[in-house]
Residue frames as qw, qx, qy, qz and C-alpha x, y, z in Angstrom:
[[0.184, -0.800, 0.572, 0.000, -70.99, 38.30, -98.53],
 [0.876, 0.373, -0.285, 0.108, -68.75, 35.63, -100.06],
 [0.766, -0.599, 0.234, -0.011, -66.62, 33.79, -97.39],
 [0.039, -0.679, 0.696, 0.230, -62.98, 33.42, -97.86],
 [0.953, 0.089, 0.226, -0.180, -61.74, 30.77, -99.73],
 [0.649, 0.681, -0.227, 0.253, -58.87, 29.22, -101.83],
 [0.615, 0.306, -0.357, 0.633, -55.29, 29.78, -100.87],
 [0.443, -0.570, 0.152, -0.675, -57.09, 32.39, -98.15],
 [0.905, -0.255, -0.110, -0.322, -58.57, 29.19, -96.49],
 [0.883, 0.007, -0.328, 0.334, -55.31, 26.93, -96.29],
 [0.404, 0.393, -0.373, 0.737, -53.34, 30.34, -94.84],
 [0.497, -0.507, 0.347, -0.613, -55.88, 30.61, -91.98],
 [0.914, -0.321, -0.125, -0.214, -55.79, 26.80, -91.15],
 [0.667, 0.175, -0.288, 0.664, -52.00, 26.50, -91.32],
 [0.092, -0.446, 0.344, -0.821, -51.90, 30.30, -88.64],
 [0.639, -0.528, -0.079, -0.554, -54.89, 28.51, -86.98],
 [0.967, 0.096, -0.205, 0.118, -52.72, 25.36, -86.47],
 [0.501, 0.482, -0.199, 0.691, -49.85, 27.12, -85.60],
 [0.074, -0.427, -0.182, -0.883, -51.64, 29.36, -83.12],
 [0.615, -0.544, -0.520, -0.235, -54.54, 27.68, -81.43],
 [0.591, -0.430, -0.538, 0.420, -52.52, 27.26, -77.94],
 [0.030, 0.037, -0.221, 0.974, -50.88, 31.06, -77.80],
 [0.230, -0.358, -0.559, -0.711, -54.54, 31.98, -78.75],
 [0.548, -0.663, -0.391, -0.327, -56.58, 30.26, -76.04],
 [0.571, 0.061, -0.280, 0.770, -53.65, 30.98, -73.76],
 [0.047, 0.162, 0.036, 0.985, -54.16, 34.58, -74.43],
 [0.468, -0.553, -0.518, -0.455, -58.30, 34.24, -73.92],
 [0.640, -0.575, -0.509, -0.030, -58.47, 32.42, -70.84],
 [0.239, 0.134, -0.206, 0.940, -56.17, 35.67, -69.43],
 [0.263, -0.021, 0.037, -0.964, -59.50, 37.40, -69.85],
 [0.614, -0.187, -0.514, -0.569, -61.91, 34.95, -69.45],
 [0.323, -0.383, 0.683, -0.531, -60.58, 32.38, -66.44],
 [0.828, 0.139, 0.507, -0.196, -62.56, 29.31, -67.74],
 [0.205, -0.364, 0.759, 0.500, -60.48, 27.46, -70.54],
 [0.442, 0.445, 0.728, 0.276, -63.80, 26.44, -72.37],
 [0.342, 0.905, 0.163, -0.193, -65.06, 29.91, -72.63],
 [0.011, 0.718, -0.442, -0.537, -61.50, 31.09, -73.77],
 [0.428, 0.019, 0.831, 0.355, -61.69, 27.84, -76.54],
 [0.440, 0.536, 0.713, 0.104, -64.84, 29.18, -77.60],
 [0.060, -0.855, 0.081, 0.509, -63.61, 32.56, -77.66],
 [0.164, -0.438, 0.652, 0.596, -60.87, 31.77, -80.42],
 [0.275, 0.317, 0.871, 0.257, -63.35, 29.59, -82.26],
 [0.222, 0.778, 0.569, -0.148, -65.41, 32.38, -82.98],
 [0.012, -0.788, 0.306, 0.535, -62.82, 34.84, -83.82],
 [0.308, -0.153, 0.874, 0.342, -61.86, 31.95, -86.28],
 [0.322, 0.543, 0.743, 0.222, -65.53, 31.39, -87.88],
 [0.142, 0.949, 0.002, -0.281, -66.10, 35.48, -87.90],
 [0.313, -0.635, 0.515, 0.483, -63.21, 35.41, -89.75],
 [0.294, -0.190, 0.794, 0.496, -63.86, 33.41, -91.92],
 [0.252, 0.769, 0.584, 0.061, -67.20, 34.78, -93.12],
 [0.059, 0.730, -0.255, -0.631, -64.83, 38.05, -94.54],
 [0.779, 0.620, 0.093, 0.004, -64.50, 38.50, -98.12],
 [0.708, 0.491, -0.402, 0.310, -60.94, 38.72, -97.63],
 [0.677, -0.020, -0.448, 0.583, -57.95, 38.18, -95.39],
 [0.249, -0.914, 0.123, 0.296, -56.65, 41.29, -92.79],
 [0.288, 0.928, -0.237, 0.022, -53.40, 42.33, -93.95],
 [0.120, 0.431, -0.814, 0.371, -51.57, 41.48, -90.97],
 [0.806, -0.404, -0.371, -0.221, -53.77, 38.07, -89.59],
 [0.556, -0.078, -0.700, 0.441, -51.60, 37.34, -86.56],
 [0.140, -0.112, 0.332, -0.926, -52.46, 41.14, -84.63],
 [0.321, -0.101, -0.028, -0.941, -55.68, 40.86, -85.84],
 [0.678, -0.305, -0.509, -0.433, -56.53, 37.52, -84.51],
 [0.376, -0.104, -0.643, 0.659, -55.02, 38.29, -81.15],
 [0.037, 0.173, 0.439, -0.881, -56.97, 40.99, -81.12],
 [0.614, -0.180, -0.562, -0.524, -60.32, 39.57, -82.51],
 [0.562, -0.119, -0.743, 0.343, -59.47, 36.68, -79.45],
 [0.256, -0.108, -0.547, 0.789, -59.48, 39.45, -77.12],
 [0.270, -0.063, -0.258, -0.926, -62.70, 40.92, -78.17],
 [0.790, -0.133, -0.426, -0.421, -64.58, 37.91, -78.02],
 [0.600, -0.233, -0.683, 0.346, -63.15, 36.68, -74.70],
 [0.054, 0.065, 0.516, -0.853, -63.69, 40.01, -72.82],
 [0.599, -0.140, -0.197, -0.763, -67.38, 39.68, -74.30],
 [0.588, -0.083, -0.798, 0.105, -67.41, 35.98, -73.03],
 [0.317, -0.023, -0.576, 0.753, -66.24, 37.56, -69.78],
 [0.111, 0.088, 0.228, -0.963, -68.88, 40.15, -69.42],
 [0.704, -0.152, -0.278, -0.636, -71.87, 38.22, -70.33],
 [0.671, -0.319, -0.641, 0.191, -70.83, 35.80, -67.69],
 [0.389, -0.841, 0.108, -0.359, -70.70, 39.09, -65.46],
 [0.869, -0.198, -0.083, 0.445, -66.91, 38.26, -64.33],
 [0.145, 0.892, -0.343, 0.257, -64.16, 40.64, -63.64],
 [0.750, -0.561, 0.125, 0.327, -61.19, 38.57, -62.24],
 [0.030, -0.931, 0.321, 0.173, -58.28, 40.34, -62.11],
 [0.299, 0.596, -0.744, -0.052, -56.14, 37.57, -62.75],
 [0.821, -0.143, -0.187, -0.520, -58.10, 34.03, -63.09],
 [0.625, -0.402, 0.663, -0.082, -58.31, 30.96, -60.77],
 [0.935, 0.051, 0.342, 0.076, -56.08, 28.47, -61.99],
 [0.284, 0.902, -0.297, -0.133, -53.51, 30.77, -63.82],
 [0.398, -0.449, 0.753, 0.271, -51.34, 27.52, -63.63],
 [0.626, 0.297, 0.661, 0.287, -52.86, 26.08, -66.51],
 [0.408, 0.911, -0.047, -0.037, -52.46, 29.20, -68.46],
 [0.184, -0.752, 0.592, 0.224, -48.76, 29.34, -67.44],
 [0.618, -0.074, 0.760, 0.184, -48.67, 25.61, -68.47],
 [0.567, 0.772, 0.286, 0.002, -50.39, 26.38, -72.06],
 [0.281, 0.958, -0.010, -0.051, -48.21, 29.17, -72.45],
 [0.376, 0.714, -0.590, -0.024, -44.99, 28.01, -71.60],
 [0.967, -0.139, -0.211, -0.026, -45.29, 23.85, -71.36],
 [0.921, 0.099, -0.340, 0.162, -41.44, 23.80, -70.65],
 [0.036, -0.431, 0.521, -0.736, -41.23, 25.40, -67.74],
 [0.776, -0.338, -0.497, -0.191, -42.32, 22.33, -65.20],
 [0.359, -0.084, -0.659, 0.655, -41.03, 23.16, -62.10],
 [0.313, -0.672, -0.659, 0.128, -44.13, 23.81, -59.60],
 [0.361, -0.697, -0.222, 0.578, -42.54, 26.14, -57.52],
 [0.284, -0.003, 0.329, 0.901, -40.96, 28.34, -60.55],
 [0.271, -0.501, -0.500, -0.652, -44.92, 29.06, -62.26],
 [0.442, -0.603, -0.577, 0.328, -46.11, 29.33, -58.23],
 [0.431, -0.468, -0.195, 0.746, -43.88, 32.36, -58.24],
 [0.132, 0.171, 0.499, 0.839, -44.46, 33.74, -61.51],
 [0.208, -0.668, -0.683, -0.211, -48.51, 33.42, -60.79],
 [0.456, -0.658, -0.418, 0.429, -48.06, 35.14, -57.69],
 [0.370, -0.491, 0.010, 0.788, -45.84, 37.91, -58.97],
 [0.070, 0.040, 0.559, 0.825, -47.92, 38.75, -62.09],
 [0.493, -0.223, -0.550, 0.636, -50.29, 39.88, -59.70],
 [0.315, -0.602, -0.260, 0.686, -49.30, 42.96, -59.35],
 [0.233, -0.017, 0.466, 0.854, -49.18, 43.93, -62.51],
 [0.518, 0.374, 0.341, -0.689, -51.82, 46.09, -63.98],
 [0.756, 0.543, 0.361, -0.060, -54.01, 44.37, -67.03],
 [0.315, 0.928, -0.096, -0.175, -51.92, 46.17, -69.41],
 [0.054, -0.705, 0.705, -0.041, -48.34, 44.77, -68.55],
 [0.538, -0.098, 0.828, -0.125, -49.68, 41.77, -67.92],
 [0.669, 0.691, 0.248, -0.118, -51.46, 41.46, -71.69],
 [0.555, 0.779, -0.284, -0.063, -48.33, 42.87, -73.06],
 [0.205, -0.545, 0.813, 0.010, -45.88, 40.56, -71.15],
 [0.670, -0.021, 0.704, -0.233, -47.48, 38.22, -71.81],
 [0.744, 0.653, 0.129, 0.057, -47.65, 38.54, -75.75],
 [0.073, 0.869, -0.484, -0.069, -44.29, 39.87, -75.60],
 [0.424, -0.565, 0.653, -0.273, -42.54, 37.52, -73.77],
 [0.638, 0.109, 0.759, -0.077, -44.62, 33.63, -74.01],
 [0.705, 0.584, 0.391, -0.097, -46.32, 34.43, -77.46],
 [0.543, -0.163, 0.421, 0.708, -43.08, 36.05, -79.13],
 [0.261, 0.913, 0.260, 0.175, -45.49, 39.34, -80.59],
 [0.349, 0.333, -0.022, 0.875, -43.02, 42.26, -81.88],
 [0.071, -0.387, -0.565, 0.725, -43.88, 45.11, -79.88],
 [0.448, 0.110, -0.364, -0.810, -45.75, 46.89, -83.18],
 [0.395, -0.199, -0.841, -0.313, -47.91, 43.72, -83.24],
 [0.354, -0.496, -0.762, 0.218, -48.97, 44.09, -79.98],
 [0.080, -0.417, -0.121, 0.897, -49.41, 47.54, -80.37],
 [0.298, 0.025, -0.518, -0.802, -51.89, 47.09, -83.18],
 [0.354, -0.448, -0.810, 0.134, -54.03, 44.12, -80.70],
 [0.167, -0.487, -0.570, 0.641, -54.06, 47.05, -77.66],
 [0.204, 0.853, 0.427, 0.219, -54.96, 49.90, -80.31],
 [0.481, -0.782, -0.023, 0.396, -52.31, 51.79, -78.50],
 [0.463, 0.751, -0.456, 0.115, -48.62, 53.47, -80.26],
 [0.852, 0.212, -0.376, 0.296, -45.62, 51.25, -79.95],
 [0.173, 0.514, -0.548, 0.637, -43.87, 53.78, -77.31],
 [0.670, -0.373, 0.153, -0.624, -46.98, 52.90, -75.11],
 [0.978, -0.203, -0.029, 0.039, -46.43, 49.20, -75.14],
 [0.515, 0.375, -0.442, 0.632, -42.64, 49.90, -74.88],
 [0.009, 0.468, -0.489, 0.736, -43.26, 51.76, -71.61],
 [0.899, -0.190, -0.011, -0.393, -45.88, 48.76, -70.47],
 [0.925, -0.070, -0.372, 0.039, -43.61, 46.03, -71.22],
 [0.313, 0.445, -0.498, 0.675, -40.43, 47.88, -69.18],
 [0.524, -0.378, 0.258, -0.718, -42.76, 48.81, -66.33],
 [0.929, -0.061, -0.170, -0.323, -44.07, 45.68, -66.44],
 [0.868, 0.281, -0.390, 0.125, -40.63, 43.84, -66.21],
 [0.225, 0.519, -0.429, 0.704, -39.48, 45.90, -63.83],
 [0.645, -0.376, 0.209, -0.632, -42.40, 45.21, -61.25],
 [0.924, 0.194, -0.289, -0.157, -42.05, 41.72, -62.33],
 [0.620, 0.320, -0.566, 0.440, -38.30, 41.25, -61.10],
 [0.370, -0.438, 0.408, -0.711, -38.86, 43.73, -58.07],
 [0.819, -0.255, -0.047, -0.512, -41.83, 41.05, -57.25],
 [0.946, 0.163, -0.281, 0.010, -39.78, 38.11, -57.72],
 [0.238, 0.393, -0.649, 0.606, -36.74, 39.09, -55.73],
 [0.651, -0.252, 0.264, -0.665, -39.61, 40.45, -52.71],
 [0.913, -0.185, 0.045, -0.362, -41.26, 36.81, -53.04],
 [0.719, 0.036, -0.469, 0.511, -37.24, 34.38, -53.03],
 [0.541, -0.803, -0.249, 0.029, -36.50, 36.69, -50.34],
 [0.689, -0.079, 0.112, 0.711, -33.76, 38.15, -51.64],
 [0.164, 0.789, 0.164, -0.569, -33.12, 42.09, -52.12],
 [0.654, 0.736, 0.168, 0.045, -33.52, 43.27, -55.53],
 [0.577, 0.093, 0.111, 0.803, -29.88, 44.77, -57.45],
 [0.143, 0.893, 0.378, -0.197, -30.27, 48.64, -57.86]]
């Protein structure tokens, strides 16, 4: 097998560049330890680059390479955390310019509830800016499916957030 190369080679270091933070972002969702989710992406990155050519579409398919190789991370360290300690430094990764303490306190708290699913697709939706096809080609899923994830999802999400200011939701 003959590893990419050429003009290949500069369009994965310029996406890798581009990329890296959503990336381990997105891991350490499913890992909970920010080295394993680094080394996660780094491997989706060198498997990659032992193909004889590109994917089509490289952005799905190295979200969902990322996610492959961090739930394997996850499961040979025999982890299952619903929704890892320290989820402020994901929040901080994912969206540096939100710096108010108490704002990512609430967010942590109220994303939660969500189930894996909403949370994976709000979270590409939303922080990483994935179309809703894109992240419908990561989960393996049809587009109405992550349409009726990220709604659900947004909807628990506000519910939560009213519930935790102490204020009653609109209806």
């Amino acid at each position: 097998m003959s590893p990419i190369a050429g003009a290949a080679k500069s369009e994965v270091g310029q996406f890798y560049c581009r990329s890296w933070s959503a990336l381990v972002s997105y891991a350490f969702i499913w890992t909970g330890e920010f080295c394993l989710a680094e080394d996660a992406v780094q491997t989706a990155f060198v498997k990659l680059m032992d193909k004889d050519m590109l994917p089509r579409e490289l952005r799905p398919y190295m979200f969902r390479a990322v996610r492959n190789e961090a739930l394997q991370r996850r499961r040979s360290a025999n982890r299952e955390p619903p929704l890892p300690e320290g989820f402020d430094t994901w929040w901080s990764l994912a969206a540096p310019e939100c710096s108010c303490a108490e704002s990512k306190d609430l967010m942590d708290e109220a994303m939660k509830i969500l189930r894996e699913q909403e949370r994976e697709t709000i979270v590409l939706k939303e922080l990483v800016g994935m179309t809703l096809r894109e992240i419908a080609q990561i989960q393996e899923v049809s587009i109405k499916t992550v349409a009726s994830w990220h709604r659900r999802g947004m909807f628990k999400l506000r519910q939560r957030l009213y519930e935790l200011e102490g204020k009653q939701p609109p209806k």
